[in-house]
TIBA-438141 format. One record per residue (C-alpha): y negated, z negated, x negated. Coordinates in pm, 1 decimal, padded with zeros to 6 digits, m for minus. Layout:
! TIBA-438141
<atom <Y; Z; X>>
...
! end
This chain:
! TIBA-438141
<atom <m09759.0; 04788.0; m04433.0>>
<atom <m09637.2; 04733.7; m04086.0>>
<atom <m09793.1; 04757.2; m03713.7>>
<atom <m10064.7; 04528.4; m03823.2>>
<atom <m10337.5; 04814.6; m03776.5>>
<atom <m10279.9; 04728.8; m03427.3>>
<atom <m10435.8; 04881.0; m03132.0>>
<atom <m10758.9; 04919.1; m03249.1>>
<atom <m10707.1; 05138.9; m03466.2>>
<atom <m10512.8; 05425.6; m03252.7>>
<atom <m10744.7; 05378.9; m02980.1>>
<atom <m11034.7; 05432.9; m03159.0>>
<atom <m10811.3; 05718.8; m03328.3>>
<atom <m10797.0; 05857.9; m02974.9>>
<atom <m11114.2; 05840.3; m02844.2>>
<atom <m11194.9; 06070.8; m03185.5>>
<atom <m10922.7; 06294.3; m03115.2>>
<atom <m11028.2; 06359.7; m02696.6>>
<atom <m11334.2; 06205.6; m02645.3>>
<atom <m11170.7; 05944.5; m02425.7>>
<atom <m11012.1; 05621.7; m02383.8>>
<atom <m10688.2; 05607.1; m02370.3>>
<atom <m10469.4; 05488.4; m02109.6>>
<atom <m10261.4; 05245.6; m02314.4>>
<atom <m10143.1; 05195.0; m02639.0>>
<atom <m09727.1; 05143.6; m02679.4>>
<atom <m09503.1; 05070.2; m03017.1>>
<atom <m09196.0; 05141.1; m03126.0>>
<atom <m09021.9; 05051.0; m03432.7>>
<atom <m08813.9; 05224.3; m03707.2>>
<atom <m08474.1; 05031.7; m03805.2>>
<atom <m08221.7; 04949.6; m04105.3>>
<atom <m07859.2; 04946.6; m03985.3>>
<atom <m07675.7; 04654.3; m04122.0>>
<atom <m07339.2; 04766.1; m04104.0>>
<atom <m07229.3; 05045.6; m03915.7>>
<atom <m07261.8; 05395.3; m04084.9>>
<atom <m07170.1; 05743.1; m03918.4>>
<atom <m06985.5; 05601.7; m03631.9>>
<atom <m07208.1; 05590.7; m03342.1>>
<atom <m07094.7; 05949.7; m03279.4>>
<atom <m06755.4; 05880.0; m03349.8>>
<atom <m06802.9; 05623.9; m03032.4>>
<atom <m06766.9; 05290.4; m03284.8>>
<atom <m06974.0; 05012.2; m03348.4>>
<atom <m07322.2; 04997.4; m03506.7>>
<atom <m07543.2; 04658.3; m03630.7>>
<atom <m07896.2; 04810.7; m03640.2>>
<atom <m08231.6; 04519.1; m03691.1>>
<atom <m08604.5; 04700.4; m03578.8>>
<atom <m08830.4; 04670.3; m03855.9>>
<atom <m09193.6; 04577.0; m03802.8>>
<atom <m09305.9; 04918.1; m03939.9>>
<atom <m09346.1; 05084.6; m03618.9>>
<atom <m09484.7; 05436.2; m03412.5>>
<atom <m09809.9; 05365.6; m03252.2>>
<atom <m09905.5; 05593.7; m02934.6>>
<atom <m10214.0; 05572.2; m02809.1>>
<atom <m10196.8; 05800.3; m02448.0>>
<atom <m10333.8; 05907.5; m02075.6>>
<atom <m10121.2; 06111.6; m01804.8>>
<atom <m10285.7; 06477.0; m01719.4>>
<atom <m10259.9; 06637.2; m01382.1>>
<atom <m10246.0; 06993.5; m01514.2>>
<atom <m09907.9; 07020.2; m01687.9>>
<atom <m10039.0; 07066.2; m02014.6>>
<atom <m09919.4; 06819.9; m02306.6>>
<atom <m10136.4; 06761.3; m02630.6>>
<atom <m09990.7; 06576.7; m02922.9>>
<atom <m10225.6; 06481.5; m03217.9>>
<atom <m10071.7; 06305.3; m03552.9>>
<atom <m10320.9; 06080.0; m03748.5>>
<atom <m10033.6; 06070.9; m04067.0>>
<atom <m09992.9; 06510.1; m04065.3>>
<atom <m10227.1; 06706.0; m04135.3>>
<atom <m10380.5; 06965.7; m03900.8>>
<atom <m10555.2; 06952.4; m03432.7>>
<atom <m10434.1; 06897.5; m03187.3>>
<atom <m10090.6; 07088.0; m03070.2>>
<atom <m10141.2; 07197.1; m02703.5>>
<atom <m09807.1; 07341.5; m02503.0>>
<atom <m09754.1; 07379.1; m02136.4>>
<atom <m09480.6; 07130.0; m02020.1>>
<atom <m09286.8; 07417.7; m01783.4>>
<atom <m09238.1; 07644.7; m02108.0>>
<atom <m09097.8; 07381.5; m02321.6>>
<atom <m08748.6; 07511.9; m02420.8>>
<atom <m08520.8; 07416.5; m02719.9>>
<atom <m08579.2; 07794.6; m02861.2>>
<atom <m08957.0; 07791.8; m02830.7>>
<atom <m08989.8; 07444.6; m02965.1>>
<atom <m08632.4; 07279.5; m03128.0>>
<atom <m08355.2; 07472.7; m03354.2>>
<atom <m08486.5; 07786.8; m03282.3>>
<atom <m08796.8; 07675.8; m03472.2>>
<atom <m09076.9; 07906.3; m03289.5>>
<atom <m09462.3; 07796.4; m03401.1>>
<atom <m09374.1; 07466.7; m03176.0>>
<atom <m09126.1; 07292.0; m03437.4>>
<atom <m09205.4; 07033.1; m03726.9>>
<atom <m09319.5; 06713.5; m03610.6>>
<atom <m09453.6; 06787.7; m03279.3>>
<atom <m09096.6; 06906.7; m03139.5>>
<atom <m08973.1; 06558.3; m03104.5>>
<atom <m09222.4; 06390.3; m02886.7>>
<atom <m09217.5; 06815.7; m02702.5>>
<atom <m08849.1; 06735.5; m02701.5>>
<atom <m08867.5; 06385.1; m02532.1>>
<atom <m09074.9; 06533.8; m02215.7>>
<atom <m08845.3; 06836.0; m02192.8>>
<atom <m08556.9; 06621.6; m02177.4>>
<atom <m08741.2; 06397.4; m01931.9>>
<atom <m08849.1; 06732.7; m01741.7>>
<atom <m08486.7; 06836.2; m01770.5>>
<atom <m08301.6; 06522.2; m01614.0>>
<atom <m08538.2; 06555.6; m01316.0>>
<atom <m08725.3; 06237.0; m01410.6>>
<atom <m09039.5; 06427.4; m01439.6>>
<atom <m09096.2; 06709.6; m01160.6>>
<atom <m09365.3; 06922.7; m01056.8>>
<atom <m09669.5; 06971.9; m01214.5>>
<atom <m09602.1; 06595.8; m01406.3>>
<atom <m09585.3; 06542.5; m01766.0>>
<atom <m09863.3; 06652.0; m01905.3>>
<atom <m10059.5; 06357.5; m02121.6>>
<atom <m10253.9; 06330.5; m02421.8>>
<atom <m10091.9; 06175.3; m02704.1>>
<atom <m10210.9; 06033.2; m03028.4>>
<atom <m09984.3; 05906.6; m03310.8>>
<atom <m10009.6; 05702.3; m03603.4>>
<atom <m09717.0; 05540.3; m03783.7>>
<atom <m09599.3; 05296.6; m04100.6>>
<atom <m09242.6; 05399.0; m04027.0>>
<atom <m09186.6; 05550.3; m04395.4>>
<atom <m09085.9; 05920.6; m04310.3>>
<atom <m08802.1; 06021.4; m04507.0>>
<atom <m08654.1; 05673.8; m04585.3>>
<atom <m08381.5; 05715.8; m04321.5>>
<atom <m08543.5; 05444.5; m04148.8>>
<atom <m08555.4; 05591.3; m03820.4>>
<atom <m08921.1; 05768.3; m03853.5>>
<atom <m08817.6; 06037.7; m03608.7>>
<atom <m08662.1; 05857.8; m03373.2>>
<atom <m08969.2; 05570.3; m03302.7>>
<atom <m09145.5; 05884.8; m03253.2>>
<atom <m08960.2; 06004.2; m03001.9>>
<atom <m08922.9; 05620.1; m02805.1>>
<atom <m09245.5; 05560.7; m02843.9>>
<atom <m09367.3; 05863.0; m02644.0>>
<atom <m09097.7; 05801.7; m02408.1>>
<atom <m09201.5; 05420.5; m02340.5>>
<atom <m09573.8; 05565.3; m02314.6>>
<atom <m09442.8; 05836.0; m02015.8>>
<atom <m09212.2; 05579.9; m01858.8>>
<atom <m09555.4; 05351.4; m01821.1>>
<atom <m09809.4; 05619.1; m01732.8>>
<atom <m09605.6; 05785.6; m01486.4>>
<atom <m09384.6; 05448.6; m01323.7>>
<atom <m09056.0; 05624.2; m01357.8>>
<atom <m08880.0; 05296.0; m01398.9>>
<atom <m08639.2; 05419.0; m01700.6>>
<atom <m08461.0; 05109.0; m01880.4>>
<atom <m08489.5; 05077.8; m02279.0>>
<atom <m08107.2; 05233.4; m02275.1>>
<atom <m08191.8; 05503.6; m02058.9>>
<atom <m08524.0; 05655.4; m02271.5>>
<atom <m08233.8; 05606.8; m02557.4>>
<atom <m08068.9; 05849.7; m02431.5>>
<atom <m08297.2; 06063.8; m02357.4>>
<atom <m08442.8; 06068.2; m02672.6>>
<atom <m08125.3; 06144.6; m02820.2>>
<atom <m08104.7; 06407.9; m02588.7>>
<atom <m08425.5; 06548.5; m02710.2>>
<atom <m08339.2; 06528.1; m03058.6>>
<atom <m07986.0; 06691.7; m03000.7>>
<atom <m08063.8; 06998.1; m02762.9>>
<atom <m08463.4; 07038.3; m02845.9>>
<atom <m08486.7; 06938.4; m03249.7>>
<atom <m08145.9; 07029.0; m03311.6>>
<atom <m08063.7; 06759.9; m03444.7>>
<atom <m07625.8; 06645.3; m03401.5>>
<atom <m07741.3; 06250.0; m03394.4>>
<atom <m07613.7; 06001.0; m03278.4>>
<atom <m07718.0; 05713.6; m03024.5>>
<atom <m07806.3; 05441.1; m03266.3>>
<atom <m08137.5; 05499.3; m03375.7>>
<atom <m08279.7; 05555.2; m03050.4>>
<atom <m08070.9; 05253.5; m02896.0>>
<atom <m08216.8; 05030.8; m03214.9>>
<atom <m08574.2; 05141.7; m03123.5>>
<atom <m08596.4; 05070.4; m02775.4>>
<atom <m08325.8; 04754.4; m02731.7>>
<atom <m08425.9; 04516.5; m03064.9>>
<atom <m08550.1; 04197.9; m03000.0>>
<atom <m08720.6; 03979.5; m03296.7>>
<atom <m08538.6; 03761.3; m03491.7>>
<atom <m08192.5; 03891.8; m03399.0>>
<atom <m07966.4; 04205.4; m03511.1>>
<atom <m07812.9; 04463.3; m03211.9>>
<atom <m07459.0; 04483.4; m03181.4>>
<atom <m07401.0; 04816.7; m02974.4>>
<atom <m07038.0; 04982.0; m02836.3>>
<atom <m07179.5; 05357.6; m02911.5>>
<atom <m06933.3; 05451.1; m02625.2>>
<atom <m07080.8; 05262.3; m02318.5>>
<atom <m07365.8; 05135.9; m02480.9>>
<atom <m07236.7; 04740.9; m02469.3>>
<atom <m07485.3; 04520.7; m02627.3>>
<atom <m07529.6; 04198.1; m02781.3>>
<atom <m07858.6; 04063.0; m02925.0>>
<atom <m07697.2; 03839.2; m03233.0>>
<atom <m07914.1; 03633.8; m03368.6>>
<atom <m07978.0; 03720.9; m03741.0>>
<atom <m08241.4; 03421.2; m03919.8>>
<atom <m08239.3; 03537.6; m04227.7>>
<atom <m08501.8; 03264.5; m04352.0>>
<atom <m08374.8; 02959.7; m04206.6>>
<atom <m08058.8; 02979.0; m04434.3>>
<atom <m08217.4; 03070.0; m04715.0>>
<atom <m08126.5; 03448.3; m04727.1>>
<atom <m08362.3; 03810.4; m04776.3>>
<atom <m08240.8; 04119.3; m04644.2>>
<atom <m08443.4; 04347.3; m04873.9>>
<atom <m08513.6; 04734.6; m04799.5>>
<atom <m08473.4; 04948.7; m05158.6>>
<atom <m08685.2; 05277.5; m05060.5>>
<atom <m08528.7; 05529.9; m05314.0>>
<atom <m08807.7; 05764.2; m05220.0>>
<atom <m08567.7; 06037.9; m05238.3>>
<atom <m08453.1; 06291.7; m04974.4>>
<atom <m08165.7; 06543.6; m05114.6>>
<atom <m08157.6; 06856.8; m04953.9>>
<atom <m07764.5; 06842.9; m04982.6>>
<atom <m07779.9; 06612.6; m04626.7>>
<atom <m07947.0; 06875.2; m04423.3>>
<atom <m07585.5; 07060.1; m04370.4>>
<atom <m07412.3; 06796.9; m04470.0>>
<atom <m07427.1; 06584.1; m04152.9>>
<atom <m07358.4; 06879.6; m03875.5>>
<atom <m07082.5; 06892.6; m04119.8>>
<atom <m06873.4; 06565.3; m04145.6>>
<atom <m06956.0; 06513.9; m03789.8>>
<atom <m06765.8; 06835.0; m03693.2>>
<atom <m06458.9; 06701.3; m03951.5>>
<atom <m06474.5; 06380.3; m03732.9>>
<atom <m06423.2; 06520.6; m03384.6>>
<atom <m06183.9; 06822.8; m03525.3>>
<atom <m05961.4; 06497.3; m03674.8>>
<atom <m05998.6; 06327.9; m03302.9>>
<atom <m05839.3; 06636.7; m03137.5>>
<atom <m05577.7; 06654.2; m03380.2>>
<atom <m05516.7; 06317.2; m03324.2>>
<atom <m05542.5; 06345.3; m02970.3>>
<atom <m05781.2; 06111.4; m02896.3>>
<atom <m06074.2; 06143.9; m02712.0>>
<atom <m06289.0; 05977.0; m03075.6>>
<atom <m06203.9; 05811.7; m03373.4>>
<atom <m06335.2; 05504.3; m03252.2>>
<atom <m05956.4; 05540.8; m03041.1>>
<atom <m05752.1; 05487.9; m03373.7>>
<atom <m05649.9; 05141.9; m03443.7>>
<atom <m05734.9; 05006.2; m03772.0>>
<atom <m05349.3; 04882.7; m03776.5>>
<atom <m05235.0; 05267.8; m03708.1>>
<atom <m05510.6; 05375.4; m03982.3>>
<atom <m05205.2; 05522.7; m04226.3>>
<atom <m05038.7; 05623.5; m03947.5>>
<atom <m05260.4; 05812.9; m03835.9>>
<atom <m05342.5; 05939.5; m04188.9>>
<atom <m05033.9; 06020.9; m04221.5>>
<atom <m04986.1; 06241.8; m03904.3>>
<atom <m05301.4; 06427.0; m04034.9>>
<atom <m05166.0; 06555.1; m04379.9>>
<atom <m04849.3; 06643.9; m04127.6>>
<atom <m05085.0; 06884.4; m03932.8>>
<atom <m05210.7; 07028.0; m04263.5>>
<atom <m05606.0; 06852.9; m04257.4>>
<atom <m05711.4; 06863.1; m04554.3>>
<atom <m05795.8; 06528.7; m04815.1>>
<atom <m06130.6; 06508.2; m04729.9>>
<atom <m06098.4; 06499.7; m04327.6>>
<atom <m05862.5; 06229.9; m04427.5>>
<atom <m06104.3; 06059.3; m04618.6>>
<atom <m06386.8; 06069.9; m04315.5>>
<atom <m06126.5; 05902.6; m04094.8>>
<atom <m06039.6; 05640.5; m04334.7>>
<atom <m06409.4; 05557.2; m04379.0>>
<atom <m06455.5; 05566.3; m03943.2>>
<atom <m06211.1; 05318.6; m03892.5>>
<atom <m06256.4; 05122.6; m04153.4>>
<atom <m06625.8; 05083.6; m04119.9>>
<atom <m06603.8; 05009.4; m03713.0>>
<atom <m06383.9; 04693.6; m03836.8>>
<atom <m06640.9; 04592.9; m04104.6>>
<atom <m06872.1; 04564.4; m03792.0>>
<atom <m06631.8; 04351.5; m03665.2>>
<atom <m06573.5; 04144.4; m03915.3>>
<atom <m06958.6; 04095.3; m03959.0>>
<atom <m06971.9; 03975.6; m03599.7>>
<atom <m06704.7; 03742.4; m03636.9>>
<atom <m06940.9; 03623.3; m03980.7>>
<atom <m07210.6; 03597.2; m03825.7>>
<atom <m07080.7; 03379.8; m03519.7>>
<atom <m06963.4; 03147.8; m03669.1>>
<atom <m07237.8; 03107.5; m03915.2>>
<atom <m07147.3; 03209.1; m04251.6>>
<atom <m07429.7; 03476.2; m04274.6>>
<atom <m07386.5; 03476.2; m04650.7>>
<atom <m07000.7; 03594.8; m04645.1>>
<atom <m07131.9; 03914.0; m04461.8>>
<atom <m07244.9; 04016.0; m04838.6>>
<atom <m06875.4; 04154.0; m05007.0>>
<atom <m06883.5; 04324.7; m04686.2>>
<atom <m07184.7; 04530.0; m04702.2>>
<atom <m07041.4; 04649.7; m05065.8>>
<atom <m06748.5; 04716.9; m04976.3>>
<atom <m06918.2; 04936.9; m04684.6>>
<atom <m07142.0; 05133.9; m04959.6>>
<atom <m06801.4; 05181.7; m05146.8>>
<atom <m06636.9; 05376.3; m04850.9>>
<atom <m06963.9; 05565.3; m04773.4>>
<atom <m06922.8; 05652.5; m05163.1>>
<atom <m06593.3; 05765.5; m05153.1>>
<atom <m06487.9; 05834.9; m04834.4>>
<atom <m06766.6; 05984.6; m04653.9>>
<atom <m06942.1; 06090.7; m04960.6>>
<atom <m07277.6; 06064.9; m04832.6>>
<atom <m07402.7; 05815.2; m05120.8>>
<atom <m07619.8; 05962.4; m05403.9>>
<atom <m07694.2; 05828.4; m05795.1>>
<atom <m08021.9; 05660.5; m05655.1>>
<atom <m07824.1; 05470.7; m05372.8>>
<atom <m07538.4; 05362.4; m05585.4>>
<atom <m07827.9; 05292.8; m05890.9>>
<atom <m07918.0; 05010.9; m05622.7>>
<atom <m07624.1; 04877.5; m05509.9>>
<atom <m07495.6; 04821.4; m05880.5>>
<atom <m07806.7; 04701.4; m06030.0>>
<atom <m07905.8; 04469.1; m05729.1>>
<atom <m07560.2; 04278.5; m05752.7>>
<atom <m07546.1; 04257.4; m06114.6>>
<atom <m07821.3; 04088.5; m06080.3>>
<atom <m07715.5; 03802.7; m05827.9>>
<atom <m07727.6; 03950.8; m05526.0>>
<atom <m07470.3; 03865.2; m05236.0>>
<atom <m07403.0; 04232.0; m05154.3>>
<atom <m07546.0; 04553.4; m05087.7>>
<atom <m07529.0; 04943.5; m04938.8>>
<atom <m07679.9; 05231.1; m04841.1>>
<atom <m07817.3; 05294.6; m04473.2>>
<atom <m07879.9; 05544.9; m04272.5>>
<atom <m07763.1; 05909.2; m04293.0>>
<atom <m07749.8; 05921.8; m04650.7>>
<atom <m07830.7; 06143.4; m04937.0>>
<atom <m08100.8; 05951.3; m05027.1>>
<atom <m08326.3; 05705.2; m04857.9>>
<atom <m08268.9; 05340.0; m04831.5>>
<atom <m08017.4; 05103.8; m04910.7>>
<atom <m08025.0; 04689.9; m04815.3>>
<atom <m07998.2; 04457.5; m05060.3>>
<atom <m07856.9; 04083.0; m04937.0>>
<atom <m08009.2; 03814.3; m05142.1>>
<atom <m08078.5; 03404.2; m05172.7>>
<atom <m08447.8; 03376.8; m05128.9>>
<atom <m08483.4; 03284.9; m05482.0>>
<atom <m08321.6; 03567.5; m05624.9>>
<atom <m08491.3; 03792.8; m05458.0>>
<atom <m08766.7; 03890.4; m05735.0>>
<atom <m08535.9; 03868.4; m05992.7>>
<atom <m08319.8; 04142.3; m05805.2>>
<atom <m08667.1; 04359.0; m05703.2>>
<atom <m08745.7; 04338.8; m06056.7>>
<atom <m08356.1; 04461.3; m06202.7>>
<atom <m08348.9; 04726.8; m05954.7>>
<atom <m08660.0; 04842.4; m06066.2>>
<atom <m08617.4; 04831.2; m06432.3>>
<atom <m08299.3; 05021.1; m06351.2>>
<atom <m08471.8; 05326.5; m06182.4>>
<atom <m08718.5; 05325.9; m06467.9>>
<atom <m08406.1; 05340.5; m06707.9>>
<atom <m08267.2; 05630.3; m06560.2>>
<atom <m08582.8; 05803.8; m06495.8>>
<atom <m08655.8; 05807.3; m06168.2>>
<atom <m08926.2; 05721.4; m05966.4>>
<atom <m08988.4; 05328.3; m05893.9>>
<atom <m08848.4; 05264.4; m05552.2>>
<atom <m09059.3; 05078.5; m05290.3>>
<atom <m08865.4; 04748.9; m05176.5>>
<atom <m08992.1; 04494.1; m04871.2>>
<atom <m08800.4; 04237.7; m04648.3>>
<atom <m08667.8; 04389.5; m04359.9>>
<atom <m08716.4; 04116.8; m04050.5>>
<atom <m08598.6; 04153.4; m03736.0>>
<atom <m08874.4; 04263.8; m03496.9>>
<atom <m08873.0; 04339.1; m03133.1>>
<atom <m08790.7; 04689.6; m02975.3>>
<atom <m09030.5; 04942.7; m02780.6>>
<atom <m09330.9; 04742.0; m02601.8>>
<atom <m09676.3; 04834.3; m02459.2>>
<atom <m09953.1; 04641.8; m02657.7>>
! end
């Protein structure tokens, strides 16, 4: 199911909800990465594509600084906060009776509030959202949420923000409000898309290039393998081998690991076992590096038009994740194997790991046959059957 319940639906969800119409009626879109895993923060290269499942936000400004947030996917009213005492203890890591889903779109007009983008009494809006984002499929759920009621503010209240600027801010909001460690891409993916193509992003100045990525014209299916399956293992997990990443930078003395040249990788290595890191901070730097020239390499695929080369390197990406950065998981790696045993051109995990969703690059005509093997596979082993659909490029943040 994508955005196809359209406006409609959410306005008419609204006028429920407050008893009014709604001022407009904004999207914006979860994402798969194609290549490009764990080192946005580590200042590298990411290749996220929007999906067409997107966060619909139906809202009006209010004059009175008060902000109400309604979901139509959670259960439970209306949450109702004053805009002057948002803080990241009363709503973000702290927790406080302000945190689950409402802290991220909280978050967003605190950091807005914060950066001095929104002043005085400003802010306050109703808010109503629905979403086909799949929450827990590290597909970027959170993080549409959060650009969504961004976009909506920037248009209600003309504060002129570009796409790369309510990315930031929304990172901002999931950082210092949620308490969240995340990086840039998710946000950047959500607001900057455009259909039909994948975003190449520099993570350190935020450099982009729309490439175009049409799948269907040669032939080729980027399918989405939902696992379904969240382990609790990635809640620590991520604060964790970020922190490994930037205490290997210092040692290296560089200001990220994006700085270390895939040609000085054992070098560098090697000067880290000198220092005394230990295998495994070793291993997190070999996958960094390694995976910021995969990018690369898909780029240089890509341009010059063999999109179905880019397959060995999504598999060998998965691998590195596996080993290296050890954020892959029996369900991931179930998918990976299975869907290239059966035919496919390659494969790998994405997102943050631990579960989730992995891509699956196939011919068009192999791609029941590899649906259907991946399936039988999860059956085999016992685990839930995972939910698989064509990711296609679709555009960024919009008002509808």
């Amino acid at each position: 199911m994508t955005d196809e319940h359209g406006p409609g639906r959410i306005t008419a969800g609204f006028r429920e909800v407050y008893g009014s119409e709604p001022g407009g009626v904004w999207a914006a879109p979860g994402r798969v990465n194609l290549i490009g895993e764990h080192t946005d923060y580590n200042d590298g290269f990411v290749m996220p594509l929007a999906l067409p499942h997107t966060c619909l936000a139906a809202a009006s400004p209010r004059t009175d600084g008060v902000l109400r947030l309604h979901s139509g996917d959670v259960p439970g009213g209306v949450v109702e906060l004053r805009v002057e005492d948002l803080s990241p203890v009363a709503g973000g890591a702290g927790g406080g009776d302000r945190g689950g889903w409402a802290a991220y779109p909280a978050g967003v007009v605190w950091a807005l509030r914060e950066a001095g983008v929104l002043t005085g009494a400003d802010g306050g809006a109703e808010l109503h959202f629905e979403s086909t984002v799949p929450t827990g499929a590290g597909l970027s759920s959170s993080a549409a949420l959060e650009v969504v009621t961004a976009t909506a503010l920037n248009d209600l209240y003309g504060l002129g923000l570009t796409p790369a600027r309510i990315a930031r801010l929304c990172q901002r909001a999931e950082n210092a409000f949620v308490g969240v460690p995340c990086g840039i891409m998710d946000q950047m993916a959500s607001a900057c898309c455009t259909e039909g193509h994948a975003l190449f992003l520099d993570a350190r100045d935020l450099a982009q290039r729309q490439v175009p990525f049409d799948l269907a014209a040669e032939g080729l299916r980027l399918l989405v393998v939902d696992t379904r399956v969240k382990h609790e293992l990635g809640d620590g997990a991520y604060a964790s081998r970020r922190a490994a990443c930037e205490a290997a930078a210092r040692a290296l003395g560089v200001r990220a690991l994006r700085d270390v040249p895939f040609e000085g990788l054992e070098a560098a290595l090697a000067e880290l076992e000198r220092l005394g890191c230990d295998a495994a901070t070793r291993r997190r730097v070999r996958h960094v590096v390694t995976e910021d020239r995969r990018v690369e390499e898909v780029i240089e695929r890509l341009d010059a038009g063999d999109t179905r080369s880019i397959g060995p390197v999504l598999t060998a990406g998965h691998a590195s994740c596996r080993d290296d950065f050890e954020i892959s998981c029996e369900e991931l790696d179930l998918v990976v194997e299975s869907g290239c045993a059966a035919g496919a051109l390659g494969a790998r995990m994405t997102g943050g790991g631990f579960g989730g969703s992995a891509i699956v690059l196939v011919a068009e005509g192999d791609a029941e046959a590899v649906s259907k093997a991946v399936t039988v596979a999860f059956g085999a082993a016992g685990h839930r059957p995972p939910r698989i659909f064509p990711a296609v490029p679709s555009s960024g943040a919009r008002r509808l």
